[in-house]
Backbone as a ProteinNet text record, in pm:
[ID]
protein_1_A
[PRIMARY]
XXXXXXXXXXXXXXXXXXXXXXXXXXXXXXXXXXXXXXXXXXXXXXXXXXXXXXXXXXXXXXXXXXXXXXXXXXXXXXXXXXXXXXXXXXXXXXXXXXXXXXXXXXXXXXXXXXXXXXXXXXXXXXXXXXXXXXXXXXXXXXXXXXXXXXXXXXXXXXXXXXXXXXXXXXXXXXXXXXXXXXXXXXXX
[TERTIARY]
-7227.9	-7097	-7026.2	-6972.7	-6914.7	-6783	-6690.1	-6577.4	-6482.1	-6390.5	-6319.7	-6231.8	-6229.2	-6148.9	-6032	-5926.3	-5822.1	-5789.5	-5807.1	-5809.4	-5684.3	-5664.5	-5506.5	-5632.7	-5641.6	-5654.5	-5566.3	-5584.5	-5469.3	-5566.9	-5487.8	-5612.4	-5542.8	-5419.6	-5368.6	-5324.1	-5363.5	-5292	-5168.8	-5174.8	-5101	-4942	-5006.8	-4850.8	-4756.7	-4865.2	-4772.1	-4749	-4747.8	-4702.9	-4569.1	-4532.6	-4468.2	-4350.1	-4402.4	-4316.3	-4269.4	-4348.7	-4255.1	-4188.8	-4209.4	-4135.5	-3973.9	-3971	-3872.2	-3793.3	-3850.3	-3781.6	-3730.9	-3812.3	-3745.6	-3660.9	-3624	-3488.3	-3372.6	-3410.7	-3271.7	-3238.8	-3324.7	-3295.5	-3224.7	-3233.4	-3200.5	-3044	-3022.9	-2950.5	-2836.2	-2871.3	-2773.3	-2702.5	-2807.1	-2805.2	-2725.2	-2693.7	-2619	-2488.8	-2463.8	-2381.3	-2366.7	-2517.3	-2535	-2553.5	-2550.8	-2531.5	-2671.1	-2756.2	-2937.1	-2912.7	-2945.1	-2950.8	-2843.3	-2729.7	-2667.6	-2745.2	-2781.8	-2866	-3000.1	-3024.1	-3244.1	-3293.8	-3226.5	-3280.8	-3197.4	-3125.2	-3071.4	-3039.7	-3081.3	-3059.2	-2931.3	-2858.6	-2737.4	-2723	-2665	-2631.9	-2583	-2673.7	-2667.1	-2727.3	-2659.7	-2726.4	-2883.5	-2894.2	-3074.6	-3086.6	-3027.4	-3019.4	-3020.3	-2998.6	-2997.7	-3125.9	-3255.2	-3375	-3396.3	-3247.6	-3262.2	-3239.4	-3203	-3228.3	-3335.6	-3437.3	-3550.9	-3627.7	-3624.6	-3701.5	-3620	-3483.8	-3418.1	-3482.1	-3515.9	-3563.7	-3670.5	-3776.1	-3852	-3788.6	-3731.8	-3698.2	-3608.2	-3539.6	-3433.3	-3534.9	-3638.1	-3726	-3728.3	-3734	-3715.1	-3585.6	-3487	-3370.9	-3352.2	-3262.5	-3212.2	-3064.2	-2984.1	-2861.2	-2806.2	-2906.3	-2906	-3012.6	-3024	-3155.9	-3195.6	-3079	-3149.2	-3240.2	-3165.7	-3219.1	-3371.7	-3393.9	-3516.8	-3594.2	-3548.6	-3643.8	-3675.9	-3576.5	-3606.9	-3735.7	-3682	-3809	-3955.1	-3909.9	-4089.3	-4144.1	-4098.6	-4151.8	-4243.5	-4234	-4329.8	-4394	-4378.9	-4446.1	-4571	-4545.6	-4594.3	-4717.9	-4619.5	-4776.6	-4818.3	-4775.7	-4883.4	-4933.8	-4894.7	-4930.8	-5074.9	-5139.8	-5247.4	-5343.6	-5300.7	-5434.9	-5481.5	-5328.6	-5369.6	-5405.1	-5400.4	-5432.4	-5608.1	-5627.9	-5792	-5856.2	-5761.4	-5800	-5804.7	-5734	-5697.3	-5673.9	-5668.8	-5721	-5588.7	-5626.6	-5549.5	-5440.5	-5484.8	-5402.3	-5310.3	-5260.2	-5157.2	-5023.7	-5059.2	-4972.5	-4905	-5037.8	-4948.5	-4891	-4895.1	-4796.5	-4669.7	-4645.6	-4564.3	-4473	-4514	-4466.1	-4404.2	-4465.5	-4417.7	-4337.2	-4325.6	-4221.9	-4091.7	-4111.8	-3984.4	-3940.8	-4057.5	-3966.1	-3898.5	-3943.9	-3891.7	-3777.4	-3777.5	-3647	-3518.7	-3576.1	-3434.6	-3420.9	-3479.5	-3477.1	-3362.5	-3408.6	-3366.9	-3231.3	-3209.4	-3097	-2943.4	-3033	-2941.4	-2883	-2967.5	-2894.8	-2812.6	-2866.2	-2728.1	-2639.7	-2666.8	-2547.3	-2549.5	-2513.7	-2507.1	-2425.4	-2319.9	-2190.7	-2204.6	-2356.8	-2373.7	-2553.8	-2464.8	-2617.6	-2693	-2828.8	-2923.6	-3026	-3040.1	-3147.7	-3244.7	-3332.9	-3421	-3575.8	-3654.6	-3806.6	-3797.6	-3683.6	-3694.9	-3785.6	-3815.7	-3862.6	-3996.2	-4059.2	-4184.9	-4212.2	-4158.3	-4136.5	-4195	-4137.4	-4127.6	-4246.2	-4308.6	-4380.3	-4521.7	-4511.6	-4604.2	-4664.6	-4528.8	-4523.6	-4623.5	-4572.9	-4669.1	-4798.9	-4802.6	-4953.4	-5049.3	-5002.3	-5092.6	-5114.5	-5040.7	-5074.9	-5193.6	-5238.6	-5292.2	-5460.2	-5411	-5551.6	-5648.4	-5778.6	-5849.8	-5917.4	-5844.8	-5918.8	-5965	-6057.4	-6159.5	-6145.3	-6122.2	-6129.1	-6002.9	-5945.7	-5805.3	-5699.1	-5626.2	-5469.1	-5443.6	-5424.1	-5407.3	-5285	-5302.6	-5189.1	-5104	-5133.8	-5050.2	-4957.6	-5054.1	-4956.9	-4803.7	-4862.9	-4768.9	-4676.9	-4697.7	-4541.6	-4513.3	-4529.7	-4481	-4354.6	-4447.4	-4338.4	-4222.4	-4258.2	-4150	-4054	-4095.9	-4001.3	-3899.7	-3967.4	-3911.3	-3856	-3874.8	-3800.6	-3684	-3697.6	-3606.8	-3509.5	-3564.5	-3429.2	-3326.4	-3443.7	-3368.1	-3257.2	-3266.1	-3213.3	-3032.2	-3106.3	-2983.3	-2897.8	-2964.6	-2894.2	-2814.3	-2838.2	-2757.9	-2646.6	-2665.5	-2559.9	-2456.3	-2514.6	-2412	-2344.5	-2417.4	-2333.6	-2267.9	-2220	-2137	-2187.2	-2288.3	-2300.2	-2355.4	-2419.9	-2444	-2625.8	-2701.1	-2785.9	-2880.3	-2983.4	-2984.8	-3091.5	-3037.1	-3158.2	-3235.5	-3219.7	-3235.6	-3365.7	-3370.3	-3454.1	-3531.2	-3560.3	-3661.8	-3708	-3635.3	-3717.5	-3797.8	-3750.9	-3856	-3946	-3929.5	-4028.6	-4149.3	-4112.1	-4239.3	-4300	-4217.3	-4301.7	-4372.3	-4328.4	-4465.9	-4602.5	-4534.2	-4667.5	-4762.5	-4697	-4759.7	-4869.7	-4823.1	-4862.7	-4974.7	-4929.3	-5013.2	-5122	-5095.3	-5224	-5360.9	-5285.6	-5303.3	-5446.9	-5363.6	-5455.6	-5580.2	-5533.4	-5638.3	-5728.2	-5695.1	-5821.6	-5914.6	-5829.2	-5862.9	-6018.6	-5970.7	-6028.3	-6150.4	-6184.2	-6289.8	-6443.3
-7311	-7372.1	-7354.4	-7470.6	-7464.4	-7454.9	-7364.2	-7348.4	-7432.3	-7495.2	-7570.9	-7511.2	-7461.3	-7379.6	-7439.8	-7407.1	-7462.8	-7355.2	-7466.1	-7419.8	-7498.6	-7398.7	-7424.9	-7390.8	-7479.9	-7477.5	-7507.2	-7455.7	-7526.2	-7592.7	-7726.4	-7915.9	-7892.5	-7898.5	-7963.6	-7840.5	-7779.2	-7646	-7703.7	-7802.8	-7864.3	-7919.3	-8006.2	-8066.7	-7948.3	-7858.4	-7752.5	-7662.7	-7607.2	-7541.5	-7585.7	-7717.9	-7816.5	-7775.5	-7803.6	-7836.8	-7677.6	-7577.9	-7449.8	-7377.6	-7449.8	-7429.4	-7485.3	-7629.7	-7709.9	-7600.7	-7560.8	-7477.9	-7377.7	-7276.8	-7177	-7161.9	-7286.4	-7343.7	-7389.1	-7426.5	-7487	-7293.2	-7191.2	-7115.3	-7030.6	-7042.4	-6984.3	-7018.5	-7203.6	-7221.8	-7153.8	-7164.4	-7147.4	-6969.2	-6899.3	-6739.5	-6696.3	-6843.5	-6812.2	-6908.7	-6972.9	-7077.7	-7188.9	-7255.5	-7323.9	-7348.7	-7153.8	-7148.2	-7200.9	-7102.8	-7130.6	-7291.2	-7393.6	-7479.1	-7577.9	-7549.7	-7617.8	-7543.9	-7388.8	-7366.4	-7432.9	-7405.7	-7443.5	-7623.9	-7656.3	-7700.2	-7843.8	-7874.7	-8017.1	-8040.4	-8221.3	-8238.3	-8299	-8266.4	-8353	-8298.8	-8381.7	-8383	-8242.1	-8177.4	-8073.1	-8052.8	-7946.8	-7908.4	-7896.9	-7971.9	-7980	-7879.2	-7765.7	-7617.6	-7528.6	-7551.1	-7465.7	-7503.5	-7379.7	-7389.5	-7474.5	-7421.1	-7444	-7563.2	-7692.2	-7808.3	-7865.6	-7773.2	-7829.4	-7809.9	-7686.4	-7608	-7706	-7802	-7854	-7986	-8044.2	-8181.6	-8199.9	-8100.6	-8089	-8011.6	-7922.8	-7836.4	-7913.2	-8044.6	-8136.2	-8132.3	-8182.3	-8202.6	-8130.7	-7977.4	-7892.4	-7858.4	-7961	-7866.2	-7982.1	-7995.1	-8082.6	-8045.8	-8166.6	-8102.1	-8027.2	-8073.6	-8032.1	-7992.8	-7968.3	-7932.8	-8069.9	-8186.5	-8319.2	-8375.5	-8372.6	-8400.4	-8376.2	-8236	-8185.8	-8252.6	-8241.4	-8330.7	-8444.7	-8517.1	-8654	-8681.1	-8616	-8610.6	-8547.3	-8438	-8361.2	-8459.5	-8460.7	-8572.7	-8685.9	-8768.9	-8878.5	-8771.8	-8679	-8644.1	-8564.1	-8517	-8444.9	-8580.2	-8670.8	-8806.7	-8870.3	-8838.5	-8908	-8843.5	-8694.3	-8631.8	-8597.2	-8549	-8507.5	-8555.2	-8712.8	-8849.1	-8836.8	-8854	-8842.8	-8722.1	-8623	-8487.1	-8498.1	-8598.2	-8595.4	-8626.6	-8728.3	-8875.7	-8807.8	-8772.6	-8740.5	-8651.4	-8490.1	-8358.2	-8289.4	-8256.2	-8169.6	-8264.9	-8407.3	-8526.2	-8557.5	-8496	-8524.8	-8443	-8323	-8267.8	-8328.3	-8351	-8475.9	-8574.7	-8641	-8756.5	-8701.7	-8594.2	-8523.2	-8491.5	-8456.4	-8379.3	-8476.6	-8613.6	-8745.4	-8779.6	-8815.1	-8843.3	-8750.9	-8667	-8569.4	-8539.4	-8563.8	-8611.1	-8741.6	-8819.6	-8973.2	-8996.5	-8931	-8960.2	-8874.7	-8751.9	-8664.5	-8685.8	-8778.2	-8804.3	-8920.5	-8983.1	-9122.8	-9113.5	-9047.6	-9001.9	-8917.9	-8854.2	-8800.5	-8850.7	-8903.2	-9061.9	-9170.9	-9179	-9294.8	-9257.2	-9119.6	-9103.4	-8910.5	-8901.2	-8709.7	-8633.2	-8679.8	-8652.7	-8640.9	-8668	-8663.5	-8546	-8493.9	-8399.6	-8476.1	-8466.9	-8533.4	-8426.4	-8428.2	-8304.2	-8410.4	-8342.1	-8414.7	-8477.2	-8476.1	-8537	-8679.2	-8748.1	-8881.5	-8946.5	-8960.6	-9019.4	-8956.1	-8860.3	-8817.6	-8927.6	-8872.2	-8960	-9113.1	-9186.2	-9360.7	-9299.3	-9233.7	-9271.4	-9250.3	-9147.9	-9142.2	-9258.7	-9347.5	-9453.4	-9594.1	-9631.1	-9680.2	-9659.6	-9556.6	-9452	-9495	-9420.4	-9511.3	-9651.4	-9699	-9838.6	-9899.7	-9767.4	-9840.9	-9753.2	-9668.2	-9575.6	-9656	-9627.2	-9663.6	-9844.9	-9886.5	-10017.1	-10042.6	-10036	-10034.5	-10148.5	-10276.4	-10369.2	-10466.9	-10450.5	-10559.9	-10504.6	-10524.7	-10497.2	-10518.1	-10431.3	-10468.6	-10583.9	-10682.6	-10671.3	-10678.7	-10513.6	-10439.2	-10379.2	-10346	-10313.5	-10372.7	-10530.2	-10642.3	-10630.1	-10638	-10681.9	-10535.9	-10420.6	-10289.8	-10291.4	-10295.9	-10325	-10417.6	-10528.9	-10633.2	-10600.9	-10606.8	-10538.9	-10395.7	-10314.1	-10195.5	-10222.4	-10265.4	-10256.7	-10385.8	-10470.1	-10562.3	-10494.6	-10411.5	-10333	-10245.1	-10186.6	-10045.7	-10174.2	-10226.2	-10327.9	-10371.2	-10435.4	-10500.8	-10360.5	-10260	-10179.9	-10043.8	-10050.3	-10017	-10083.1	-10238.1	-10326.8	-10340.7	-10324.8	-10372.8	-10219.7	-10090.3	-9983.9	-9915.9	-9816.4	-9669.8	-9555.1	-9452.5	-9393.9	-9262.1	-9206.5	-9046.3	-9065	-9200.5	-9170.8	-9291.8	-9227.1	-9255.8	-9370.9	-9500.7	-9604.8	-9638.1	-9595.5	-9598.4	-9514.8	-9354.7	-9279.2	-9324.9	-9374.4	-9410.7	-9574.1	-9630.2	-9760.6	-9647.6	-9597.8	-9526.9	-9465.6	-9355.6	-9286.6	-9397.2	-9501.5	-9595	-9661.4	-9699.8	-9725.8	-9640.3	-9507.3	-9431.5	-9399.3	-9417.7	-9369.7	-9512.3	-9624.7	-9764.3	-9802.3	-9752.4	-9705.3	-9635.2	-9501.4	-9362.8	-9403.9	-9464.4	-9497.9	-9616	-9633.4	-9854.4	-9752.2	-9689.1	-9588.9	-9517.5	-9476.3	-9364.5	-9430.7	-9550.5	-9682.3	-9755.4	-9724.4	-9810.4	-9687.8	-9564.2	-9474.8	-9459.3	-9456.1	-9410.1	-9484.3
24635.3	24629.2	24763.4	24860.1	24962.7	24910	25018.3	25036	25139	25106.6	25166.4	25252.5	25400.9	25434.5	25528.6	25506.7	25615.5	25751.1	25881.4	26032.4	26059.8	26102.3	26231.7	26352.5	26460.9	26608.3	26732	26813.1	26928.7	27003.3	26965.6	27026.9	27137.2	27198.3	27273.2	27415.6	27467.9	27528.4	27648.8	27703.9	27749.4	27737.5	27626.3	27528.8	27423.3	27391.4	27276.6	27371.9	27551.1	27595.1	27675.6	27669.2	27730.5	27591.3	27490.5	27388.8	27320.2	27367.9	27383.3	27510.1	27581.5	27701	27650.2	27599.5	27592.4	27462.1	27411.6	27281.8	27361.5	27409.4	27456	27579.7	27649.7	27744.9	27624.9	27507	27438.3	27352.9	27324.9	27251	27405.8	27534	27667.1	27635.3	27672	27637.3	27518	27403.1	27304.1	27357.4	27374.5	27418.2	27527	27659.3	27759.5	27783.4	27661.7	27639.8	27755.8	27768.4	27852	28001	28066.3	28195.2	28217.9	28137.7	28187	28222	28113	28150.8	28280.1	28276.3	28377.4	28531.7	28568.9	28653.8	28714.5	28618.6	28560.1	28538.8	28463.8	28389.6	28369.8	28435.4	28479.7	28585.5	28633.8	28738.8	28779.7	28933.4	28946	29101.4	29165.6	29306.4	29366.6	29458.4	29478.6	29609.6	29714.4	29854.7	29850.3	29957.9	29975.4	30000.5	30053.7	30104.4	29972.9	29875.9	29747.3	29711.8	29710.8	29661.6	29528.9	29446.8	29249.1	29240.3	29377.2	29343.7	29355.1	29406.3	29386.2	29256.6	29202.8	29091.9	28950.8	29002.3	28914.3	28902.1	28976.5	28977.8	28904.5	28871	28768.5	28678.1	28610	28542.4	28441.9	28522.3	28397.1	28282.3	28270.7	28194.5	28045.2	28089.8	27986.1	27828.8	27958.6	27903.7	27790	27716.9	27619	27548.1	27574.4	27516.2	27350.4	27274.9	27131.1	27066.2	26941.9	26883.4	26837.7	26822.9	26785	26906.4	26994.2	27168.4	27160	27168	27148.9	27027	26925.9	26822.9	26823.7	26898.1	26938.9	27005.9	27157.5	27230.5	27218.4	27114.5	27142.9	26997.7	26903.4	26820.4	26931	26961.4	27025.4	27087.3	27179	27297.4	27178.6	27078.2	26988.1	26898.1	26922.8	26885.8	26987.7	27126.4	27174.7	27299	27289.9	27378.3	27392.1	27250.8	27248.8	27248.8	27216.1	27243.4	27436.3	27474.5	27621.4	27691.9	27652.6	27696.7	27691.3	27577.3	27593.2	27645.3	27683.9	27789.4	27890	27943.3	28059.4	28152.6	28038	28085	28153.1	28221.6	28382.7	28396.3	28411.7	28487.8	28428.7	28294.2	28245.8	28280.2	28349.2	28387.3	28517.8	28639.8	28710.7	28686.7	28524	28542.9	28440	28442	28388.3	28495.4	28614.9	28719.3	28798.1	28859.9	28900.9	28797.2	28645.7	28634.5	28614.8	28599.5	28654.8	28828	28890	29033.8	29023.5	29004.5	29005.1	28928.6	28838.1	28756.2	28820.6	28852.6	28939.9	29047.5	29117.6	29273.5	29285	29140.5	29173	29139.7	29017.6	28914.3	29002.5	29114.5	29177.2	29301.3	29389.4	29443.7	29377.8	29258.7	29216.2	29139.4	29081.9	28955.2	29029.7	29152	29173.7	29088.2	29050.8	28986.2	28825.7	28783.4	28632.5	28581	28509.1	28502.1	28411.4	28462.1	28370.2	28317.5	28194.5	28134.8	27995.2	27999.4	27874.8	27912.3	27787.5	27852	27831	27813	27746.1	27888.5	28040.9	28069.9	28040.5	28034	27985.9	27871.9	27765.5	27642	27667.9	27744.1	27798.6	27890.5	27984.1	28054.7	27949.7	27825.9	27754.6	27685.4	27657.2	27520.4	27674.1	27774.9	27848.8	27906	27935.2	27931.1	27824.7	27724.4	27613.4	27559.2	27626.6	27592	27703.3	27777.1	27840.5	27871.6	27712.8	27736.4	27635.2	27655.8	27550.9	27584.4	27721.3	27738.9	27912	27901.4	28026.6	28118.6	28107	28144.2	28154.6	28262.9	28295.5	28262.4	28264.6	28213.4	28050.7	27965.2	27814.4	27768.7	27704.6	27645	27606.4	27551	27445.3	27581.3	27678.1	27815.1	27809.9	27831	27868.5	27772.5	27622.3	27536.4	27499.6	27488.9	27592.2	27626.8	27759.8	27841.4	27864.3	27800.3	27827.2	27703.9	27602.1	27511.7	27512.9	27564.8	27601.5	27731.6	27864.3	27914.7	27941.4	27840.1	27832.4	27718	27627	27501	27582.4	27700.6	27799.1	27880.4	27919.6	28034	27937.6	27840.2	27746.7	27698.1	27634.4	27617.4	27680.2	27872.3	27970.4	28010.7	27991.4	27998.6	27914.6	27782	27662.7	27603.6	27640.7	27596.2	27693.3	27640.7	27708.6	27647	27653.5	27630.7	27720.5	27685.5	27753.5	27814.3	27759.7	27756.7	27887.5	27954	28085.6	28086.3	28064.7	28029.3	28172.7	28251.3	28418	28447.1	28347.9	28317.7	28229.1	28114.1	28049.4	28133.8	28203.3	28281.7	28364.8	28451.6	28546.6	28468.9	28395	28312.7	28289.9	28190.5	28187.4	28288.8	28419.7	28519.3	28559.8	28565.8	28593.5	28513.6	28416.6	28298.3	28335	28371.6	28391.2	28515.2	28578.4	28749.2	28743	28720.5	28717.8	28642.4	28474.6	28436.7	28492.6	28509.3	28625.4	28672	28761.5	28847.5	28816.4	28714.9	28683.4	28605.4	28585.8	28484.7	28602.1	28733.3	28845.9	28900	28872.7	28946.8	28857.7	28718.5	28632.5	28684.3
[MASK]
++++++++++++++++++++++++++++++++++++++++++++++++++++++++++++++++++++++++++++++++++++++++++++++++++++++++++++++++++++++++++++++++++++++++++++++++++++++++++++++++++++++++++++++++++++++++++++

């Protein structure tokens, strides 16, 4: 008689260290009433001479303004992180790392005066990434209406709202995930 046994493994060492990193900056947060993160862990216009704007330009990434924030974002990154972690190994951490330069580089040239924190461009560069894993030959697409949909919803809905949330960052985020992957389909 076989026994049916239940395994917990860690598939992903990448994405679930990403996604406790991001936990334990919002539990930093709550513990220092937000200094950690306004230090660490968001980006915003700051002396090129202050080291922590550099360690910040990647570090926005981590932080998140709420516990919804965080659930928002590690949810997707949590479905589609681990497809591409397979795909793609090591290399997912570089397009993790590009899009957190790209988004705080850019973010802080046009908006210095506004802190930006959160993985939402991870998030968007993930949701294009995968649209573009899994097909060997040409441009998908699933690539194409993707993107045109998403970044025609991001476009209309920077224009038509007011809110807190950085549609400027999820366009870039997916251009990189778009790019980076382009690439790495170009390179196999």
């Amino acid at each position: 008689m076989r026994k049916n046994r239940f395994k917990i493994y860690f598939n992903s060492p990448i994405i679930l260290s990403f996604v406790a990193m991001c936990c334990i900056v919002l539990l930093l947060q709550n513990i220092t009433d937000g200094i950690s993160t306004r230090l660490l862990f968001a980006t915003y216009g700051s002396s090129l001479l202050d080291p922590l704007t550099y360690l910040r330009l990647i570090g926005h990434i981590f932080g998140h303004a709420n516990l919804s924030h965080l659930i928002s974002n590690m949810t997707y990154i949590l479905l589609l992180g681990p497809m591409l972690e397979e795909k793609y190994h090591d290399k997912l951490i570089i397009v993790i790392i590009i899009t957190a330069l790209v988004t705080g580089i850019v973010h802080n040239i046009i908006s210095p005066n506004v802190a930006l924190l959160g993985a939402s461009g991870v998030v968007f560069s993930f949701i294009l990434l995968s649209s573009i894993t899994g097909n060997e030959n040409g441009i998908p697409i699933t690539l194409i209406f993707v993107a045109i949909m998403w970044i025609g919803g991001e476009i209309v809905t920077g224009l038509t709202t007011t809110d807190t949330i950085s549609q400027l960052t999820h366009i870039l985020g997916g251009l990189v995930g778009a790019i980076v992957g382009l690439r790495f389909k170009n390179n196999q």
